[in-house]
Structure formats: C-alpha cells, structure tokens
SEMAR-477781 format. One record per atom (N, C-alpha, C): residue in one letter; z, y, x. Coordinates in steps of 0.05 Angstrom, whole numbers, plus 5000, padded with zeros to 4 digits. Example, Ala and Ser with C-alpha at 12.3 -4.5 7.8 and 13.67 -1.06 7.14 Angstrom:
REM residues 2
A515648865264/A515649105246/A515649345264/S514249555257/S514349795273/S515750015258/
END
This chain:
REM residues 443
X240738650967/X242338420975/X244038330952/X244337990947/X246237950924/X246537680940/X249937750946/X251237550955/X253137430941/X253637070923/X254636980907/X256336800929/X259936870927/X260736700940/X261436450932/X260336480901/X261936240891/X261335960898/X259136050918/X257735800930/X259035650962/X261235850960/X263435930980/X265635700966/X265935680945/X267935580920/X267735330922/X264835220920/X263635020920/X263434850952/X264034990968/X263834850994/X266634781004/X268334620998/X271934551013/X271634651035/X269334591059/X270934601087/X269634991095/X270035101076/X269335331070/X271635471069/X274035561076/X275635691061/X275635951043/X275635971018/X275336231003/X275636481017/X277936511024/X278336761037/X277336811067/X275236731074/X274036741097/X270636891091/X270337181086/X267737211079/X266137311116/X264337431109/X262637431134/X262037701138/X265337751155/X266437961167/X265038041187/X262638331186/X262138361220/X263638491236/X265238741232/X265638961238/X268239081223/X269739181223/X272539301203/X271439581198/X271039701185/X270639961170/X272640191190/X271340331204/X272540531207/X273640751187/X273540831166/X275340981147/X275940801123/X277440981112/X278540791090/X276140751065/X274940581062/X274040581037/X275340651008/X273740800990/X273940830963/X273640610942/X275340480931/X275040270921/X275740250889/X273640210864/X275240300845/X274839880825/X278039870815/X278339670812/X278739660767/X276739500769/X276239620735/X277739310719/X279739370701/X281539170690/X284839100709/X285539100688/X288739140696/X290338870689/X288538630684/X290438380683/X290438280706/X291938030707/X292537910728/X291037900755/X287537820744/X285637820761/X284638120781/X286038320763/X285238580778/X287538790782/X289838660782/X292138780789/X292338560823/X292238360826/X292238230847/X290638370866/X287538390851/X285738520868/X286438750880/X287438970857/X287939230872/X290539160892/X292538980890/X294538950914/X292438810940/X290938680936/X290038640956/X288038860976/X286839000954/X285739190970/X286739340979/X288939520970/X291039630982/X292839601012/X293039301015/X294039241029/X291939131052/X289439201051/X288039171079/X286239431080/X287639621069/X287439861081/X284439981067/X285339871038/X282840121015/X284540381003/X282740560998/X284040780985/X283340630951/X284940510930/X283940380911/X284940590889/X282840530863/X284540630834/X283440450817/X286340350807/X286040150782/X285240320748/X282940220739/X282540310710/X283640090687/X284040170664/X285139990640/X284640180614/X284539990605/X283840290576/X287040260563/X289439950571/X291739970562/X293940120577/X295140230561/X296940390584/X299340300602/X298839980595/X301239830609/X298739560625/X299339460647/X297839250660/X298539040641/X296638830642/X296538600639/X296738610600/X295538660587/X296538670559/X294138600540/X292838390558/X290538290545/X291037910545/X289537830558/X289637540564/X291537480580/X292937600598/X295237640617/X297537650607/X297737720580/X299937780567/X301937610560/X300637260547/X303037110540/X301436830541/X300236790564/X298836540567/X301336290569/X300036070571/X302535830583/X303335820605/X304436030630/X306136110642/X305635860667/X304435760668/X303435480684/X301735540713/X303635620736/X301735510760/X301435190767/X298335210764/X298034820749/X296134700771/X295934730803/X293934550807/X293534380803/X295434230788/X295233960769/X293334020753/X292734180735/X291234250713/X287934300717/X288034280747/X284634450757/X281434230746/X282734010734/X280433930730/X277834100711/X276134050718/X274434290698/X273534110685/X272334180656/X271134080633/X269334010629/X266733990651/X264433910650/X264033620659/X265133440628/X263933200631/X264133070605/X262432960611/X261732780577/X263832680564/X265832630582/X267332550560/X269532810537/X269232910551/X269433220536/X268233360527/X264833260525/X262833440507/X264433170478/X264532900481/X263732700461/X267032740442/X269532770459/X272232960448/X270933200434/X270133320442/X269333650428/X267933590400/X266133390399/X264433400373/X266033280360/X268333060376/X270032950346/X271833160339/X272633340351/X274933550341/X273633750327/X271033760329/X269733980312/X269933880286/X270133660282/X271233540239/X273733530243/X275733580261/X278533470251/X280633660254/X281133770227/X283234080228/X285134010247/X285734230253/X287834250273/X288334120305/X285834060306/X284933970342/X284234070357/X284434060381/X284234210398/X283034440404/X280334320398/X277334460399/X276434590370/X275834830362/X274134940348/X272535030357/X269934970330/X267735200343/X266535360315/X265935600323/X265935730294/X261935630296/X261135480267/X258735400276/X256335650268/X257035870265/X255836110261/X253236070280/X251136060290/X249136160305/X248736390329/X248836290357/X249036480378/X247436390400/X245936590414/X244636440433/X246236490451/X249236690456/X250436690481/X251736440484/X252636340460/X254936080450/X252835810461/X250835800449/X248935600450/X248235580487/X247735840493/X246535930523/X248335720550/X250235900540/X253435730551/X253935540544/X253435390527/X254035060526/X252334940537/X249635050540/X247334940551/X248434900581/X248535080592/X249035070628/X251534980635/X254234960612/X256534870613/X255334470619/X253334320600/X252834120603/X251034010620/X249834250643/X247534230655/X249634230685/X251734270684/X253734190708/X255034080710/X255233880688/X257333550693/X255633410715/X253633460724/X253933370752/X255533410776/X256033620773/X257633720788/X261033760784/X262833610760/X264733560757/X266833470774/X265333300791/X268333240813/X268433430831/X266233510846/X266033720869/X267933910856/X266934100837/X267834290824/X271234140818/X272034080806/X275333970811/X276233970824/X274933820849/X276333800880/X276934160895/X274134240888/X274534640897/X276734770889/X276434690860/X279534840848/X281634790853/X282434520854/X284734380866/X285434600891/X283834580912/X284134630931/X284434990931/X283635130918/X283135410912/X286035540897/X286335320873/X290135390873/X291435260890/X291435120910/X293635140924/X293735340943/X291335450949/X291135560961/X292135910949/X292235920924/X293736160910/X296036120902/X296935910913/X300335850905/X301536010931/X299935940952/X301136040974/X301736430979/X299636480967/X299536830968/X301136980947/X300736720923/X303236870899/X305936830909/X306536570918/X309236550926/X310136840948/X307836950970/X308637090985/X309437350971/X307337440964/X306937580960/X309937750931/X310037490919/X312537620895/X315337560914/X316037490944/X317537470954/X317437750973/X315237910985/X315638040999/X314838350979/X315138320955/X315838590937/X317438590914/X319638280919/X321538260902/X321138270870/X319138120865/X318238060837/X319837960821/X321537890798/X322837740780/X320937680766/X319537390758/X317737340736/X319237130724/X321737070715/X323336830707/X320436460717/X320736540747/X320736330758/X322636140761/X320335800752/X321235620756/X320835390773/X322335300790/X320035140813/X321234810801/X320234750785/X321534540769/X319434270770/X316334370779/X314434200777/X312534090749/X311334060748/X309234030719/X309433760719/X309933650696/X310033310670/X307533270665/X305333150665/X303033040641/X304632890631/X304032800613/X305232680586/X302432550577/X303332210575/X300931990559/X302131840535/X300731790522/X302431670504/X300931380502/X297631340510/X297231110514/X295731050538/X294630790542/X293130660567/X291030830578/X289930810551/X287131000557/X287431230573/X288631360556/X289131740565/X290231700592/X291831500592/X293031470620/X291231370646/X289931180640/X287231110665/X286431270673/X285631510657/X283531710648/X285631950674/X286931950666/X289532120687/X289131910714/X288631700713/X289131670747/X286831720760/X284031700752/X281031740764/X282632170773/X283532240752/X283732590763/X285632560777/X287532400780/X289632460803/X288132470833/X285132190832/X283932150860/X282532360863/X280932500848/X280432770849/X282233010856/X284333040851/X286333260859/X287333220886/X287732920890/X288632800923/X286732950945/X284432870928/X281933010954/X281633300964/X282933380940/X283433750940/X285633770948/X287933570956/X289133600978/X292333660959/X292933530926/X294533620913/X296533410908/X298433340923/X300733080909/X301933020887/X301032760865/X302032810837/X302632600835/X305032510832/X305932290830/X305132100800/X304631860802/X304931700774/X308031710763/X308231740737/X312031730737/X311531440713/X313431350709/X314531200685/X315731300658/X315831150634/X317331330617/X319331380633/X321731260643/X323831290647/X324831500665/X322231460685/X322431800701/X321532010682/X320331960669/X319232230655/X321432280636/X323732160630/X325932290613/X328232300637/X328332300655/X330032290680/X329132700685/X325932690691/X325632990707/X325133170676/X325533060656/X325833240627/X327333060598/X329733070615/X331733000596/X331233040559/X330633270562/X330633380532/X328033240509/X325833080530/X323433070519/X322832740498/X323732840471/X323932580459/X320832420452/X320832200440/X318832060438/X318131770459/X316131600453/X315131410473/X313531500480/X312631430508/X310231510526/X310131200538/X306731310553/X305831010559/X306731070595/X305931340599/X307231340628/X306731660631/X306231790659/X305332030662/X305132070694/X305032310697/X304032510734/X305332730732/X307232670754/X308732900761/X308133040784/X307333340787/X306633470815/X308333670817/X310433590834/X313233730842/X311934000852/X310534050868/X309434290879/X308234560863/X307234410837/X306334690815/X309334790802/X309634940788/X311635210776/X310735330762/X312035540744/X311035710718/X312535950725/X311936080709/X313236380706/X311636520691/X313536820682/X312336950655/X310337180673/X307537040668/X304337280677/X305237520675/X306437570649/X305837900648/X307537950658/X309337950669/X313038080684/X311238070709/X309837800719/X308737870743/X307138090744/X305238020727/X302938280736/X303638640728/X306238620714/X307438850706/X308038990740/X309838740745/X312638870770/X310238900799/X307438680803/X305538750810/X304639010804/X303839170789/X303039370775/X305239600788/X306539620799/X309039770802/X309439760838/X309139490844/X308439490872/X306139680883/X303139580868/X301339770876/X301240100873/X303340130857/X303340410854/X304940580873/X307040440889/X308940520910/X306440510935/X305640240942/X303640290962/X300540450961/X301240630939/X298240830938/X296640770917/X296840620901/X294440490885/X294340720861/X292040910850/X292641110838/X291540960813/X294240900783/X293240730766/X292840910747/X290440900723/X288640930715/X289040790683/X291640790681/X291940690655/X291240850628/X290940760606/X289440810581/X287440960594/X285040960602/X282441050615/X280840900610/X278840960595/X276840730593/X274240830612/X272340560622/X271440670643/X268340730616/X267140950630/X264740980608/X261440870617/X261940880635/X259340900648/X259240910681/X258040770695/X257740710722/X255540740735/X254040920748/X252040920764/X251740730792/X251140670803/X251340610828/X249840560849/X248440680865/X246840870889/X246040720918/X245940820927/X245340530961/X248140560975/X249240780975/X251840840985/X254040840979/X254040940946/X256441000934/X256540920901/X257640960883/X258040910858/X259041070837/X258541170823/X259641410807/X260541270780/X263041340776/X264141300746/X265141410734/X264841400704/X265641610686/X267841470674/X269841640666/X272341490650/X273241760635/X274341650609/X275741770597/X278241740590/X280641870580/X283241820576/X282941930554/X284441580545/X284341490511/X287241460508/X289541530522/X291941520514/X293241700526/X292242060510/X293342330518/X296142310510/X298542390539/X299342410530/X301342630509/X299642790506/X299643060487/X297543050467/X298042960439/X296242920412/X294243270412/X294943450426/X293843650420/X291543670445/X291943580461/X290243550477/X287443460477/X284743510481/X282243360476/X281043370509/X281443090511/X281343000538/X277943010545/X277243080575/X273243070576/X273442830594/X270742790586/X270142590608/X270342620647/X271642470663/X271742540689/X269842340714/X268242530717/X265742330735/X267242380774/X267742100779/X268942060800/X266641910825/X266841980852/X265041750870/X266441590878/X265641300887/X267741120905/X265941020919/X266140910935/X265240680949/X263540440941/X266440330921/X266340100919/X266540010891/X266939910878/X267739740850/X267939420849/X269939340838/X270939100836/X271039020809/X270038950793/X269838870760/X271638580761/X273338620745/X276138450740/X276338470712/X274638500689/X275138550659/X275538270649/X275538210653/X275537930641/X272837850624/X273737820588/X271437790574/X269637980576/X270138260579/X267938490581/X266838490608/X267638330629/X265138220644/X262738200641/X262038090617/X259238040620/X257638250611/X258738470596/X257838640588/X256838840607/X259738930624/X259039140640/X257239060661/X256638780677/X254338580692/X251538700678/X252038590656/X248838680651/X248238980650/X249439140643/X249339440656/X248939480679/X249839340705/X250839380725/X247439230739/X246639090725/X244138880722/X245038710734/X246538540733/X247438260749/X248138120715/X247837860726/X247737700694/X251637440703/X253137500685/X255137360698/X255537180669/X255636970664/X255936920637/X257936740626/X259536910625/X262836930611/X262336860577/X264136710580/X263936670539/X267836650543/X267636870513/X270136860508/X271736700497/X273736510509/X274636180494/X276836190483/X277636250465/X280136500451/X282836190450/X285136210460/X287435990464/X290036210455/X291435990441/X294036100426/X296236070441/X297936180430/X301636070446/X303436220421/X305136030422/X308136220416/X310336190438/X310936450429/X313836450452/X316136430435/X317536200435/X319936080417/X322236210430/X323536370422/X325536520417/X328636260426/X330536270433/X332236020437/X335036160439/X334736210401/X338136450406/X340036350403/X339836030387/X342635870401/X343235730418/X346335620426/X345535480450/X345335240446/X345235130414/X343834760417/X341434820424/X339635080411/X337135050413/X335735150444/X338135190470/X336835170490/X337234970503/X339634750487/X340534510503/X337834310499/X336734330471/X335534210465/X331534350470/X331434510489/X329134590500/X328834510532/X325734420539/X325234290557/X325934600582/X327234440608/X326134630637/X323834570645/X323534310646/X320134350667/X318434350649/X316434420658/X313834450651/X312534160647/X311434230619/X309733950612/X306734000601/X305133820612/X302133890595/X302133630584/X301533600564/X300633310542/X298433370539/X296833200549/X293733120556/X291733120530/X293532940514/X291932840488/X292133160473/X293733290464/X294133450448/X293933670465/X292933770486/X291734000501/X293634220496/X296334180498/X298734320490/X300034310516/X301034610526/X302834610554/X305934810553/X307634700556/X310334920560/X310634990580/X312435240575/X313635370602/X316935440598/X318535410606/X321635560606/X320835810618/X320735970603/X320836260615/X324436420611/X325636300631/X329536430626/X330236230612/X333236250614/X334036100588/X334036110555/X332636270560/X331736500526/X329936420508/X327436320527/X324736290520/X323536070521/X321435960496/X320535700511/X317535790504/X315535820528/X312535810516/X311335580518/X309635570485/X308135410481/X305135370478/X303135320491/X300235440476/X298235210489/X296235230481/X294334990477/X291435100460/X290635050455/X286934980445/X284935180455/X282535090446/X280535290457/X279035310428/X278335550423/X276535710401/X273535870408/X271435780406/X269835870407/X268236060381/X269636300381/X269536360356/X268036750369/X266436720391/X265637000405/X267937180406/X268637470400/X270537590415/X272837720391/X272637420371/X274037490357/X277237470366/X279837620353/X281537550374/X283837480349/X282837490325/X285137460308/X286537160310/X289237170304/X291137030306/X290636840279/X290536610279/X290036450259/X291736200244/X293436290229/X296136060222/X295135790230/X292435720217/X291835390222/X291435310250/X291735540276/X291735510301/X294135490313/X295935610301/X298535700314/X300635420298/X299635310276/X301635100266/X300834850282/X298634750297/X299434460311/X302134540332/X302034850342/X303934870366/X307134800355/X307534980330/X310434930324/X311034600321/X308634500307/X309034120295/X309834040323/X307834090342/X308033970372/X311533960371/X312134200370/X315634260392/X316734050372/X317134040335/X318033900323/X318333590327/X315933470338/X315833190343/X316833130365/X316433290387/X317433310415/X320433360421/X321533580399/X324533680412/X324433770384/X326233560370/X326733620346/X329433750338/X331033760357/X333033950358/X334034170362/X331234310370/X330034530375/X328334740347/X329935040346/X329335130318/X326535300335/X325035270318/X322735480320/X322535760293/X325135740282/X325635930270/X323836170275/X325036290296/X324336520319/X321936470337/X319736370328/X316936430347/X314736590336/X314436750371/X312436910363/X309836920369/X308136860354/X305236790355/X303136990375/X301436930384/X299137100400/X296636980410/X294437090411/X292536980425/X291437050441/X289237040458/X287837140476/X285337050491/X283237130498/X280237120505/X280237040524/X280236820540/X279336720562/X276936810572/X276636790597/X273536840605/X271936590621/X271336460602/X269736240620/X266936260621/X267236130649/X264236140660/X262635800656/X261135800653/X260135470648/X260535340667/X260335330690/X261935100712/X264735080720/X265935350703/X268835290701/X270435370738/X268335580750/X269135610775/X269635990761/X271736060777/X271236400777/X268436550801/X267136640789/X265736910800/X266237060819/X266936860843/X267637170861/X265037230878/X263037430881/X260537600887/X260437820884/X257737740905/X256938130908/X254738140891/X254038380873/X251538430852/X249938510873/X247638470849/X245338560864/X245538910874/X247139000871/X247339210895/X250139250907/X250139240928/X251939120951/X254339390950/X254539490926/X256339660923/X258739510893/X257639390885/X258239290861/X260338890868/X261238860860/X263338680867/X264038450837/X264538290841/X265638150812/X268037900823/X270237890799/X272437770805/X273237630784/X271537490770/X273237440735/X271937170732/X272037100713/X271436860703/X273636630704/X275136720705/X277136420718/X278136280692/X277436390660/X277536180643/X281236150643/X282335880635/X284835810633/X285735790661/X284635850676/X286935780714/X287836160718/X287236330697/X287636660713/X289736630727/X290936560725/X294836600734/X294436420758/X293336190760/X293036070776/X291836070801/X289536130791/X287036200818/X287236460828/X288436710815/X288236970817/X288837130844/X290836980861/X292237060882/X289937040896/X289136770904/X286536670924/X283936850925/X283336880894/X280637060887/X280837330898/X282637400893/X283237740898/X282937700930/X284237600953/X283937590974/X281437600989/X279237430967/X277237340980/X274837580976/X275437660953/X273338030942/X274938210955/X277838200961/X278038460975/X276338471011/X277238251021/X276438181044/X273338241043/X272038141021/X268438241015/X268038611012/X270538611000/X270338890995/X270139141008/X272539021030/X272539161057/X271239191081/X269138951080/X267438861105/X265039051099/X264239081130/X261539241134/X260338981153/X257538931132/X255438801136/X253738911156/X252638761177/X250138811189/X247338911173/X246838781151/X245238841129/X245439001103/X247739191105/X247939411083/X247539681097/
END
C-alpha cells in the first residue's frame, strides 16, 4: 500500500489533518522520528501528544541547527504563492546573467537539477490550485503554532505586527493583486495599503513605493528558539531525544522497522561508541534535504532539490540603530528580500534562492545584496554587526510539502516544504501524526 496525502493538499474541501482513521490503536505505538528541525520536532510533539511512544534522531546535538536555524523568521500566509509559473521561469533566466539577483544557478550539469526543473515546469498548470492549498494549509498552521507555543509557554521573540509587501512599481504591483485573489480563495485577508499607509504601519521604512499588501494576521518569530524550547517540551512529555545520533541504516518489515544509529557526539572522547539496532513501529522521515536520499533507500522516490537561501542577523547594539530598524515584517517582491524583528536586538534579513546541489557554503557575493538592501531601505541603520548564514531548503517541484505513506505502510514522510518550513510545519506534523497513529482496515 502507498498512500500520498499530498493529494489531500491539493483538495481545499479536504482538510489536511483529517486522514482515514478506522479504529484508534489499542497500545501505544513505537514511533521513530528521523530529523530534528522544525518539521520533525513538531512531528515528534505531535506524536507524543496523541499517545505515541516517540524517539527523535539528529546527528546535531542541539534541535533545529540546520535549515531551522536562522531562516527569515516569517509566518507568511501572505507568502504561500508557489513558483510554478512562467512568469518566474522567464525572471529566473534573466537573473541567471545578472550578479547579485535573486536567482542563481550553478550551470554545472545534473540530471537531479535538470529532473526537478523539468516537473517544477510540468506543474504551472497547476499554480493557482496549489496557492490557494497553501494559503489555506498555513492558516491552518498558524492556528496549532499559536496553540500550541501558548499551552507549553514558548518565548520565540514573537511578533504579531503583520507582514508589508513592498512595490515599488505598477507592474510588480498588478502582479500582487491577481495573488491577493488567490490568497482570498484560501481564505487569507491582505489588505491593498498606500505609500502612506505603508510608512504609517513601518515608520522606519525609507524610500518611494508605488503601493503594497498588508496581512495583519501573519507574524514572525525566531524558528530556532521555537523549535529549541519545542525540543524541551517534547522531552518533559516522554519524547526520548536522540541527539548527535546518526541514523545508519533502516530495515523495514510488514510489521515493524529496524534502525541502526550511531552516536557521533560521545560524550567521553575515550569512549568508542557501537552501533545500536532498535525496533519501532513506525518512522516518520523529517530530514529535510536528506530526504531524498534516505526515500530512495527506503524505495519511495520523493524529489527534494536542495535550494540553498541566505540571511543575516543584524546585531542592533545602539539605540539609533534600533530606532532606526523596522518592527513589522516586510517582504519586497522585486528584490525577494524579507525581515523579521526578532527582540529589540535583532533584525533578520534573508532572501534568494541558489541552486548550487548540497553545497552549503556561505558566499560574500550572496550575502552583500542583503546588507545593500538594509542600506537603501534604513539607512540609519549600522550593519556593522551582521552575521551571515545559509541554509538548504527542501523543495519539492510543485512547491507542496510531502506528507505520505511509502510504499510500505510502515514508513511515513514529512518534508519538502521548501521556504514555508516554519510556516506549514505545525499543520503537517498533525496530519502524519494522525496517519501515523491510525490502524487501517488494509494494513
């Protein structure tokens, strides 16, 4: 049996978190939850909390310290439009000649790169549907993150301040109202603003604009504090975490699943750690880019390409330079650049996509449109103090996350979510734990 819910994703009057429950499991299932960012720290709280015996693996010895780590801090159902449409294949080939734009592509030769652009352009048919899902899929994970960091007392320097697009001309701006009728349908309120409102709800934000969309209802906050103080929740309610453990190898049987892990972060240097072969139940694959890897082991084909996006986190140690740093959250359309106020301390900034396979190095000519951005934008603002980082997205070519069952109904998948992790992550995890925990008529 191989059940893909993402076809669940694709249907609105479907709700995600509704799988096709026969029966509740009389004992607790064994559930082992492989990746420790956002996407599988949610997961293991969710499984936890409908009554799995779970253990989280990570080969880092702290959650979230991959792609989770210092993204643009943006819960954006404003942002859910996905990428599959021409007018963003015909953007992409002009940014591929023009340093410092958005889009790179390293033109090296790949058939995974090539593979994935293929099926990425073989679903701009399906562009609005797919928008309208997501729309509707983060709001629907705004609702479980909000609960959920309320009923285990999370601090993530939340801000409920609302997200800015930012236009600077007609065009880009039209172009914003066709996605606003798209986001309406997914059920998401975004107001048209004026310049004048748009320096009214971000005082600090210099320049002319031609107009913009404001959606009071999205918020930011810093991923990794969440998925840390998450990480800390699950461990009080049972979750046995599995940090620096890399998983080695996975069998998996008509019943059960065997995995091997080792511990790669002894903590005694004299120690020579063996490999420990465990059974579970269940498995939930939450790796993000190594998704696709451990899938095809697993024999299920999930096809993740790694879309590598920068940030700095600007440091704000005086106080002109926090007078003069934005609170709300802004995405600027044209320049694929988004901030976050994380405290009064911090300002994150990050933007582009790199198709450069699973390379992860940090690249000055990537990281300087961000500082120019803050310069032109908030020029009273020192970027003295920013600190650079990158990280591997996992996108899938229709730009939906993966939530399914592999071809053997012991095996689970949760990843792909590309630039929404923070976003979509609450919803997803709900909807594989709920898969996770159900006993089928047909297993």
């Amino acid at each position: 049996m191989s059940t893909d819910t993402s076809s669940a994703l694709r249907a609105p009057e479907v709700p995600v978190s509704a799988p096709a429950i026969v029966k509740s499991r009389a004992t607790k299932p064994r559930v082992a939850v492989v990746g420790a960012g956002i996407t599988g720290v949610t997961t293991a709280y969710a499984l936890v909390k409908r009554g799995a015996d779970v253990t989280l693996f990570d080969r880092h010895p702290y959650a979230a310290m991959e792609t989770s780590f210092a993204n643009g801090g943006q819960l954006s159902a404003s942002n859910a439009e996905v990428w599959n449409s021409w007018t963003t294949v015909m953007k992409g080939i002009k940014w591929m000649f023009s340093p410092g734009a958005p889009l790179l592509v390293n033109p090296k030769p790949s058939w995974h790169k090539f593979s994935w652009m293929a099926e990425f352009i073989a679903n701009i048919p399906k562009y609005e549907e797919n928008t309208i899902t997501t729309a509707r899929l983060a709001i629907e994970a705004r609702g479980h993150l909000t609960r959920i960091a309320q009923e285990e007392g999370i601090e993530f320097d939340v801000e409920n301040r609302g997200i800015l697009h930012i236009y600077g001309n007609k065009h880009d701006f039209d172009a914003g109202v066709k996605v606003s009728k798209l986001l309406a349908a997914g059920g998401l309120e975004r107001r048209t603003v004026t310049p004048t409102e748009m320096k009214q709800i971000e005082p600090a934000l210099k320049g002319e604009y031609y107009g913009g969309f404001y959606t009071p209802s999205d918020f930011t906050g810093d991923i990794h504090k969440f998925a840390y103080g998450l990480s800390r929740a699950c461990e009080r309610l049972g979750v046995v975490m599995k940090f620096g453990t890399e998983v080695q190898d996975m069998k998996p049987a008509d019943d059960h699943i065997m995995i091997t892990s080792l511990d790669v972060d002894p903590k005694d240097e004299d120690l020579h750690p063996q490999p420990v072969t465990e059974r579970f139940d269940k498995i939930v694959i939450c790796a993000g880019v190594l998704s696709r890897q451990i899938a095809s082991g697993l024999g299920d084909r999930v096809n993740i390409y790694p879309v590598k996006g920068y940030s700095i986190t600007v440091n704000l140690l005086e106080e002109e330079d926090r007078k003069a740093a934005p609170w709300a959250s802004l995405l600027d359309d044209r320049a694929k650049i988004v901030t976050s106020r994380l405290g009064k301390d911090r300002l994150r900034v990050a933007g582009t996509a790199e198709f450069n396979g699973y390379n992860r190095d940090i690249r000055a000519d990537r990281i300087r449109p961000l500082v120019d951005w803050c310069r032109v934008h908030f020029p009273n603002m020192s970027t003295r103090q920013s600190v650079p980082w990158a990280g591997l997205r996992p996108m899938m070519p229709d730009m939906l996350p993966r939530v399914s069952v592999g071809k053997n109904p012991n095996v689970f998948y949760n990843t792909g979510h590309g630039h929404l992790g923070w976003t979509l992550s609450a919803a997803t995890a709900d909807s594989v734990a709920a898969l996770a925990t159900a006993v089928r008529n047909d297993m």
